[in-house]
C-alpha positions as CSV (number, residue, x, y, z in Angstrom):
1,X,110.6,100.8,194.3
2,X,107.3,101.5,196.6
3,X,105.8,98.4,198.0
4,X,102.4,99.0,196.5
5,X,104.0,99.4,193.0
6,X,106.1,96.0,193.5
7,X,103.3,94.1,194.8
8,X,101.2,95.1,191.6
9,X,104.1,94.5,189.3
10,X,104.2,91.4,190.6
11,X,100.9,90.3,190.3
12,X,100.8,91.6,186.8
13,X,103.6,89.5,185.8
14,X,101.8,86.4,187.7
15,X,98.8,87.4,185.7
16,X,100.9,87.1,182.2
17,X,102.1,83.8,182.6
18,X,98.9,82.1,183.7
19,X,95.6,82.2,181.5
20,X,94.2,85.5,182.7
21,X,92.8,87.6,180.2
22,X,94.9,90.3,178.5
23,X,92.0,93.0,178.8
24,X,92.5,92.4,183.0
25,X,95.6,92.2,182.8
26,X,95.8,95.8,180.6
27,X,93.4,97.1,183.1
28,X,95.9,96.4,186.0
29,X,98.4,97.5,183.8
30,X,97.2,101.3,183.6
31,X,96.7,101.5,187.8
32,X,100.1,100.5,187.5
33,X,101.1,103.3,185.1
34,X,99.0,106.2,186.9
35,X,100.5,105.5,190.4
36,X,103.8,105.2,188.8
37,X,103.3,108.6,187.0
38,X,104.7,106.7,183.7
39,X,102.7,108.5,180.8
40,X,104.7,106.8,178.1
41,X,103.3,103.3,179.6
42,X,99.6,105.0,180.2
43,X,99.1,106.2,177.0
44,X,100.6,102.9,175.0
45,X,97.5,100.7,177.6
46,X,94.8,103.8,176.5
47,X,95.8,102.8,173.2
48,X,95.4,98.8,173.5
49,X,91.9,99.5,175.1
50,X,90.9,101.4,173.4
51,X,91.9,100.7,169.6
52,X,94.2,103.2,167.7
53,X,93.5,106.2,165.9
54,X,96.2,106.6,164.0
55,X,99.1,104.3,163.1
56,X,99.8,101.3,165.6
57,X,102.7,99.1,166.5
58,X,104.5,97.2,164.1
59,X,103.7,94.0,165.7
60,X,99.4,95.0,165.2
61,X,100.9,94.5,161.0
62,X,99.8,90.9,159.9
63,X,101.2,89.8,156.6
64,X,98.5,88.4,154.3
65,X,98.0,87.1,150.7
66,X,95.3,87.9,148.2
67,X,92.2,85.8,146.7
68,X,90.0,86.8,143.9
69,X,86.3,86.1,142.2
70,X,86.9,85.3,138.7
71,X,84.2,85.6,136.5
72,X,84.7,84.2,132.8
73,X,81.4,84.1,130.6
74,X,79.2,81.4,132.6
75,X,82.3,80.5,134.3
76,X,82.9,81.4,138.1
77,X,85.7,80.5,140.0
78,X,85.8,81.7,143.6
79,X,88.6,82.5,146.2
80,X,91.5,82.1,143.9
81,X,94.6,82.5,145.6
82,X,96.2,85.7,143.1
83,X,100.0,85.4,143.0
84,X,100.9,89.0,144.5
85,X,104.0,89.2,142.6
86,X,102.4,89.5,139.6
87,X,101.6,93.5,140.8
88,X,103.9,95.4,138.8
89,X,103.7,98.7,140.9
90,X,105.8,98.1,143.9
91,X,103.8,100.2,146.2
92,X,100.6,98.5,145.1
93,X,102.1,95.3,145.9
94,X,103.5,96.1,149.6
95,X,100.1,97.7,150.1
96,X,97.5,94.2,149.1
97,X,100.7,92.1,151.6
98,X,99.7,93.5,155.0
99,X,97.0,94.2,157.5
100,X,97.4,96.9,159.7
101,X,95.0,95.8,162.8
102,X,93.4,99.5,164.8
103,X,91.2,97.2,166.6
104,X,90.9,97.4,170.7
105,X,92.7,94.7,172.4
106,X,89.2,93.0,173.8
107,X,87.6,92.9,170.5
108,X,91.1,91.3,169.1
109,X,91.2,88.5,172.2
110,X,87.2,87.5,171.0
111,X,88.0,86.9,167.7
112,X,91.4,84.9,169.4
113,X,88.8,83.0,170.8
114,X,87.2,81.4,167.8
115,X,87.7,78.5,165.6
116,X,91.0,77.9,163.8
117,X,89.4,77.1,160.4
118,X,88.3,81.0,160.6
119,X,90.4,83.5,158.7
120,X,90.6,86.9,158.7
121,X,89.4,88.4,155.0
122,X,89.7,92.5,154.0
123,X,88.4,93.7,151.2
124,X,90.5,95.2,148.6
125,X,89.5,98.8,147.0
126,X,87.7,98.5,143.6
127,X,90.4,100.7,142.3
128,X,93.3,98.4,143.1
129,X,92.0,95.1,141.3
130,X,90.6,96.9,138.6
131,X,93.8,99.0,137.9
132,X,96.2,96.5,138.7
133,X,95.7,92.8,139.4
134,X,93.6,92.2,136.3
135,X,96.4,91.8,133.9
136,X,97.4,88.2,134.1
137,X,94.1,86.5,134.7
138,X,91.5,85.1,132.2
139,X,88.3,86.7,132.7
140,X,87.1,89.4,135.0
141,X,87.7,90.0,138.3
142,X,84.3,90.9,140.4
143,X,85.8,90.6,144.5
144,X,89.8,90.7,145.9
145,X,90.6,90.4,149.6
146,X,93.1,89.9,151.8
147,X,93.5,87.0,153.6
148,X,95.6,85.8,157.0
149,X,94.4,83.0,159.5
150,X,94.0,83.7,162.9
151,X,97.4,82.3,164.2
152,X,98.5,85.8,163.2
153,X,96.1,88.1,164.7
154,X,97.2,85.9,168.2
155,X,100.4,86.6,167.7
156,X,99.2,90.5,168.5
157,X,98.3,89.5,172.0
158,X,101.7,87.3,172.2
159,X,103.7,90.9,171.8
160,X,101.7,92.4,173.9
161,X,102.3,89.9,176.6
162,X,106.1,90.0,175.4
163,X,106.3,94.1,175.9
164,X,104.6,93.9,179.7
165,X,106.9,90.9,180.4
166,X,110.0,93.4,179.3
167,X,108.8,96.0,181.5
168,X,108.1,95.1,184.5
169,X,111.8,92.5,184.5
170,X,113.3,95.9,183.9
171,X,111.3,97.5,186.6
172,X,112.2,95.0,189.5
173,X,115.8,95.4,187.9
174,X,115.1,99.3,189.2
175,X,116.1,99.9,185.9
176,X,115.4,103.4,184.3
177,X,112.8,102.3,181.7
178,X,112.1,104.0,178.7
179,X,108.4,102.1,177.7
180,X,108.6,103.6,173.8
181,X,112.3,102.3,173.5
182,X,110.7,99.0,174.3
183,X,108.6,99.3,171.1
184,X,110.8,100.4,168.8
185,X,112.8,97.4,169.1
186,X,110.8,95.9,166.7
187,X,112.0,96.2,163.1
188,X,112.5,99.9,161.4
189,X,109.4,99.5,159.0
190,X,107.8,102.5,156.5
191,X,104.2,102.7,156.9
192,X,101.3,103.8,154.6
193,X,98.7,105.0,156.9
194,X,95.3,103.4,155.8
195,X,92.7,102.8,158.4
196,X,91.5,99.0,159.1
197,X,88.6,97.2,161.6
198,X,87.7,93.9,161.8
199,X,84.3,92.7,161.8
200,X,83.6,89.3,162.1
201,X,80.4,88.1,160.5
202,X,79.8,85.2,161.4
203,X,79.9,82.8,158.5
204,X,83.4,81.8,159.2
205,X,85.3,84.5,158.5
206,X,86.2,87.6,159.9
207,X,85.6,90.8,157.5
208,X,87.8,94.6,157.4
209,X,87.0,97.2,155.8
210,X,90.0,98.8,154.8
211,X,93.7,97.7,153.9
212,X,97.3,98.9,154.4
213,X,101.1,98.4,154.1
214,X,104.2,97.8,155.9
215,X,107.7,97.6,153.9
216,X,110.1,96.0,156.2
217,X,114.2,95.6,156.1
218,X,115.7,92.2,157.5
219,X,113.6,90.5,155.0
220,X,115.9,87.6,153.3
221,X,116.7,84.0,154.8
222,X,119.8,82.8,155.4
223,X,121.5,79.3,153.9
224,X,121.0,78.1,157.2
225,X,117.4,79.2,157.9
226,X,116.8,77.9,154.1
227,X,117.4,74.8,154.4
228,X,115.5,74.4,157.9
229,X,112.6,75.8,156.3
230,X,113.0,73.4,153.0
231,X,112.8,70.7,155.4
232,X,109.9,71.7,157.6
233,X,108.1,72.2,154.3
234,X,109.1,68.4,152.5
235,X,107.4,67.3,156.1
236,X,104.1,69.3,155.4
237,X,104.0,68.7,151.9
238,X,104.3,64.8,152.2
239,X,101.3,65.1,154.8
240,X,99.8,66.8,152.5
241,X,99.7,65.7,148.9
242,X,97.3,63.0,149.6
243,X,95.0,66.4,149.7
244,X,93.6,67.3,146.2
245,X,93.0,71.0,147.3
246,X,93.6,73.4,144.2
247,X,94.5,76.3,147.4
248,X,96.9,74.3,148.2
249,X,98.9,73.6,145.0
250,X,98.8,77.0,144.4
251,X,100.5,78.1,147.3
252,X,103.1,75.4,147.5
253,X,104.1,76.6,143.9
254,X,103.9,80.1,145.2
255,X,106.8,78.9,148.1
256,X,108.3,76.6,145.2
257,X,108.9,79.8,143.2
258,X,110.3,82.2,146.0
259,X,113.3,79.6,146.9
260,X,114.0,79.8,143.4
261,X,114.8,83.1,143.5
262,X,118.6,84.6,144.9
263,X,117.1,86.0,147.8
264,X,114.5,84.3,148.5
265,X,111.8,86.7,150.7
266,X,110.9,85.5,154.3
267,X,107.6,88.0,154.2
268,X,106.3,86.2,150.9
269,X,107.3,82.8,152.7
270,X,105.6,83.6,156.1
271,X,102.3,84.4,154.5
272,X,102.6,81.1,152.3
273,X,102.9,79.3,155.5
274,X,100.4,81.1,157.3
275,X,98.1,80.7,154.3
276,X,98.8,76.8,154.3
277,X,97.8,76.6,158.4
278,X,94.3,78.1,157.8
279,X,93.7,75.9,155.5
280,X,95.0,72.8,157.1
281,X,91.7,72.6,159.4
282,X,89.2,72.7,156.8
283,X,90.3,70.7,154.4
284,X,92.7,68.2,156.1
285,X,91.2,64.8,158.6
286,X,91.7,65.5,162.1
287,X,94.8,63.3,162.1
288,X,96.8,65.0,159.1
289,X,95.8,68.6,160.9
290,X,97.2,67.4,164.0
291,X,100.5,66.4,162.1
292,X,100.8,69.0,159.8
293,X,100.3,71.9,162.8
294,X,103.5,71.6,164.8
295,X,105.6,71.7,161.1
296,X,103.7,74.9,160.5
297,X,104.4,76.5,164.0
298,X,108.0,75.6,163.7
299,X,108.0,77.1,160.2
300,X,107.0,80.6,161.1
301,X,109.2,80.5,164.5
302,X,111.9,80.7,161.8
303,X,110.3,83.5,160.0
């Protein structure tokens, strides 16, 4: 390996594991890939910069659930959380489940940045609550959006982090490195290419414009992983019943529900969870957040 390219490589991976920012450490990244003459690396850093066109990485998908405005006469009620297998079109309901993040990587690590009681929130097309999440509710929708906490859009800059860290172990190896095999290790998934940007707006949330899908394979829990999960969940739910939060309820039921079924689904479990941990900050005291976190991160390690 050239000296200059080691030296680099290894002040890259110095870069990863201390708290430099992932915008730098892209930026060294593509010097990196244009001395090396590696295109596949170069174009994948153009890409992070510079936010994506076209369909991303599998890892820039963020699961999320669905809340609606209910209007009913007189009657408004706000934010309810709508119970996404109640969409009878399949399609439709892989579509409202996940984010697909286009973003450039230094507008992703700002919003990282901010408050954990933020969440993320997309609006849904007109044509997709009107058509087919009106069914099963009393009265009449007027708003749906998507909604995910920012725990997931970090997770983003953790795979980025992951991928460089992959690369350049492989590269002091001398190893012949293919940079897109390193990618599609991630999960086989189907997309349905829909554009998405985030905008945050500063009243404690962060808006999008646009939605999209991802139908993924790998997606049922073992006995094992099961009954690790029941567990981490009796913890959070113990923490948290003391809570009268109406969110809350209606997510735990949601969770409830799913382990009910045969195969329960990890994707419909993970957003529960995720769902549960932006809400744990602004509705819980300081001391039940700080208890009911680490359940939740050990949760979604499992997921």
């Amino acid at each position: 390996m050239d000296t200059n390219i080691k030296k680099l490589s290894e002040s890259i991976l110095s870069d990863i594991t201390s708290d430099v920012s992932i915008v730098n450490i892209l930026l060294k990244t593509k010097v990196l890939a244009a001395r090396k003459q590696d295109k596949e690396l170069l174009t994948w850093v153009t890409y992070e910069l510079n936010g994506y066109s076209e369909a991303p990485p599998a890892y820039r998908i963020i699961d999320a659930g669905v809340k609606v405005d209910i209007y009913h006469g007189f009657q408004q009620v706000m934010g309810f959380t709508y119970p996404i297998d109640m969409v009878k079109d399949e399609k439709i309901r892989d579509r409202i489940s996940h984010i697909k993040i286009y973003n450039p990587i230094t507008e992703i690590e700002e919003m990282c940045k901010r408050d954990d009681s933020e969440s993320i929130h997309v609006n849904l097309p007109t044509w997709i609550w009107y058509h087919h999440m009106g069914h099963c509710i009393n009265g009449n929708i007027e708003r749906a959006y998507q909604f995910c906490n920012l725990y997931a859009l970090r997770n983003v800059l953790v795979s980025v982090k992951s991928l460089l860290i992959d690369y350049f172990l492989k590269l002091a190896n001398d190893e012949d490195i293919q940079f897109n095999s390193l990618i599609k290790k991630e999960k086989a998934m189907t997309v349905n290419n829909i554009n998405a940007s985030i905008v945050h707006t500063g009243d404690g949330t962060i808006n999008a414009d646009h939605i999209t899908t991802v139908i993924g394979d790998g997606n049922t829990l073992t006995r094992e992983e099961q009954k690790s999960l029941q567990d981490l969940l009796k913890k959070i739910d113990d923490l948290m019943r003391s809570i009268d939060n109406e969110d809350y309820k209606e997510i735990f039921t949601e969770i409830a529900l799913e382990f009910k079924k045969e195969e329960p689904s990890k994707k419909s479990i993970k957003r529960c969870i995720q769902a549960i941990g932006g809400l744990v900050n602004g509705i819980a005291s300081g001391v039940i957040a700080n208890q009911v976190t680490p359940y939740i991160s050990a949760a979604l390690t499992l997921l």
